[in-house]
N, C-alpha and C positions, 0 to 999 in steps of 0.2 A: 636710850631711844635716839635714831638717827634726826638730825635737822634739817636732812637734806634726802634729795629722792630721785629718781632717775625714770625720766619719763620719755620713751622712744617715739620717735615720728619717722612712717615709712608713707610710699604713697606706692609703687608699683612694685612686687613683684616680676620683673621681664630685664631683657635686654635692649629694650627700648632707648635710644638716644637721650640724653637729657640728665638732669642732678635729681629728676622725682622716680627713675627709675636705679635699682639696687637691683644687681643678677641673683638670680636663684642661688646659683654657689655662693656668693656673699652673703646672703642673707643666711642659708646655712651654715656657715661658718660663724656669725654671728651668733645665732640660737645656740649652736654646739659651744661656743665660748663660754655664753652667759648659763648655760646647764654646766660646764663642767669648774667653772667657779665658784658653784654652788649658790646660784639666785635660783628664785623663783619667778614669778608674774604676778600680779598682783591684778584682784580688780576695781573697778571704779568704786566702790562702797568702799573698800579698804584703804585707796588713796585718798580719796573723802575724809576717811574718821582720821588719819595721819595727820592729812591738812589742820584737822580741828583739832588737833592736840589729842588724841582719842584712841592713838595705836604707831605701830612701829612698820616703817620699812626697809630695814637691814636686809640686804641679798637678795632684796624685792624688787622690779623693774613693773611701771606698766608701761606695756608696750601698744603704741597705737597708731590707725592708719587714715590718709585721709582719702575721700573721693569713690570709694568701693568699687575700686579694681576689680575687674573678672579675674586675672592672677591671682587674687588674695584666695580664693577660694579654691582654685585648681592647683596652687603653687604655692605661698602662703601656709596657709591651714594644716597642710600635710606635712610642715616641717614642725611648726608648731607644735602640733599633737603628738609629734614624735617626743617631744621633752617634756608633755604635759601643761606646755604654757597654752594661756589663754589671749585675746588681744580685744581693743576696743576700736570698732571698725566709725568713723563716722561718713555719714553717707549725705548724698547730696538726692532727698528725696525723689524727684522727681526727673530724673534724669535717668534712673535705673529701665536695662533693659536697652540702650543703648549705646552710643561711641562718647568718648573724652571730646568736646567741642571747645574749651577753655584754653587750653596753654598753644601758643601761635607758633612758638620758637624753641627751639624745634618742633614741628606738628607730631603728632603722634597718633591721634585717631585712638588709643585705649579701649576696647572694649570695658563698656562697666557691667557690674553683677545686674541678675535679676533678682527680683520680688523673691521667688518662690527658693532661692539661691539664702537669700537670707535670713528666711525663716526657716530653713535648715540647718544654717549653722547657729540660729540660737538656741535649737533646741540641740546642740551639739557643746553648747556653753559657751560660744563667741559674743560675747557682745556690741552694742550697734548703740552709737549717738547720731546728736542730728547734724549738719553739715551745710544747712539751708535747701532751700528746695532746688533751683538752679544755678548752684554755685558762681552768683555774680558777688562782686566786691561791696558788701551789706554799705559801706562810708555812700555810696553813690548810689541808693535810693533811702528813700523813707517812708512814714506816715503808714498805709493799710500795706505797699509793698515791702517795707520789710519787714513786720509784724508776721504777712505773708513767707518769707523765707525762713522768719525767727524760729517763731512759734509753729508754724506752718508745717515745718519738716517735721519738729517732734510730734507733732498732730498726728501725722504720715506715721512713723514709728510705732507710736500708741495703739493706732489702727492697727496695725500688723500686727507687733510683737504682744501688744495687752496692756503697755504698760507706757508714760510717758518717759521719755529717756530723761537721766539726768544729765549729761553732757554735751556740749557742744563744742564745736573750732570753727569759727570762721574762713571761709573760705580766702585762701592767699595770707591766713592770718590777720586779715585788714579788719580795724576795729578802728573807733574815736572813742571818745567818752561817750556820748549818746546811745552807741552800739553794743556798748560795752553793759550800760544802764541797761536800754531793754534786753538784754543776753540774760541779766541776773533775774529780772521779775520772770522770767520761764525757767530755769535752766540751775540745778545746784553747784555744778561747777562745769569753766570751760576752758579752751586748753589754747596758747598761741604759737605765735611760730620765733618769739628769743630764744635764744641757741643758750641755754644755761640750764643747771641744775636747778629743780626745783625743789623752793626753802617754803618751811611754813608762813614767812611772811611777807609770800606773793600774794598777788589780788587773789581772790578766787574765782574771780570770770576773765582773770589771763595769766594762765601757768603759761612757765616757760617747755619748751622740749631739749629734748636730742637730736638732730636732723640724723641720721643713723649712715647717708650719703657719706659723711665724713669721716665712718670707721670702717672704714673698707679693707684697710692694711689690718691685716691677724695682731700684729703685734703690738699697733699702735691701741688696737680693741681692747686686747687683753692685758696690756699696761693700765690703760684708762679704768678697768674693774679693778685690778690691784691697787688702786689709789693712784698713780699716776695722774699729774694733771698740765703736762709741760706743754705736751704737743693741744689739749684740749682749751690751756689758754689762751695759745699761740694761735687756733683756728676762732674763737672769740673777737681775739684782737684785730685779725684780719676780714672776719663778718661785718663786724662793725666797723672798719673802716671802708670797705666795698660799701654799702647800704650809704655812707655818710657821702659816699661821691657818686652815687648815683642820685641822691638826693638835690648835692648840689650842680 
């Protein structure tokens, strides 16, 4: 049974300027790689029961996306489906239906999905977490307002889909401990944005991901599934040293 697990984070399908957009060709070339290495997709229950010591993910990826791009569904979905993978979309409820208003630099305007857009693809077997409701930084509110974002988007979800979601990511990744606490009393597991493999003995209201931005070279992709981990420690080490001076 593998200890470790490989959990992808995309945000745009497009051509769009910036490190949250991935071109269509990259991304299919990415899907084509990880089908023809012979993985699979995995979904959130099945990442869940691995977490808990309860199952295996050998040649299993889940792959997930944040903010519910209109690409995901127009451009996305259709690459997907070509290789039988599934993905876990999480959405920023209440912002669906229309434009990206969050990210300043470079602007972008994003068209995001609709309503009716998402409950088509879950009955198409896409699945949908929560994302907060207007994707602001959960550290900088609190009390009824983030209970409101928390619990509020899965609310949103339930309504929809039938069901309350089990997962969530915080928008921007931005979490403390506090946010972290109330994540867990809704929420069975939620996902962040450290650039690492996730091991079973991460928190389970802050797995790490794969920023997917960084596997854009074919080669450097397809070394990284074969076990390669030269170039993915080297981008680690350079993550976190960017973030340590931006900080200071």
């Amino acid at each position: 049974m593998s200890d470790h697990a490989l959990v992808l984070t995309y945000h745009s399908i497009s051509d769009a300027p910036g490190p949250t957009s991935i071109s269509p060709d990259s991304f299919a070339m990415q899907m084509e790689t990880l089908a023809r290495c012979g993985y699979a997709s995995a979904r959130t229950q099945e990442f869940l029961d691995w977490h808990q010591g309860k199952g295996d993910m050998a040649r299993k990826v889940l792959i997930t996306f944040d903010d519910a791009f209109a690409d995901f569904a127009e451009v996305a979905v259709p690459i997907l489906e070509r290789h039988g993978f599934t993905a876990l979309m999480f959405v920023p409820t209440r912002k669906l239906g229309g434009a990206e208003d969050w990210y300043t630099f470079p602007p972008t305007n994003r068209p995001l999905m609709r309503r009716d857009q998402i409950l088509a693809l879950h009955k198409q077997g896409m699945e949908f977490g929560a994302h907060g409701r207007t994707h602001c930084p959960l550290p900088s509110v609190s009390g009824d307002a983030r209970a409101d974002e928390i619990a509020g988007s899965g609310a949103d979800l339930a309504e929809w889909l039938g069901a309350f979601p089990p997962a969530f990511a915080a928008p921007y990744g931005a979490v403390d401990n506090n946010v972290v606490c109330e994540i867990a009393d809704h929420y069975a597991i939620a996902f962040g944005t450290r650039f690492a493999e996730a091991r079973r003995t991460d928190h389970r209201h802050d797995i790490p991901r794969i920023d997917m931005h960084y596997f854009r070279a074919p080669l450097a992709w397809r070394n990284f599934l074969e076990g390669g981990r030269l170039y993915f420690t080297a981008r680690q080490t350079l993550r976190r040293v960017g973030q340590a001076l931006r900080k200071g």
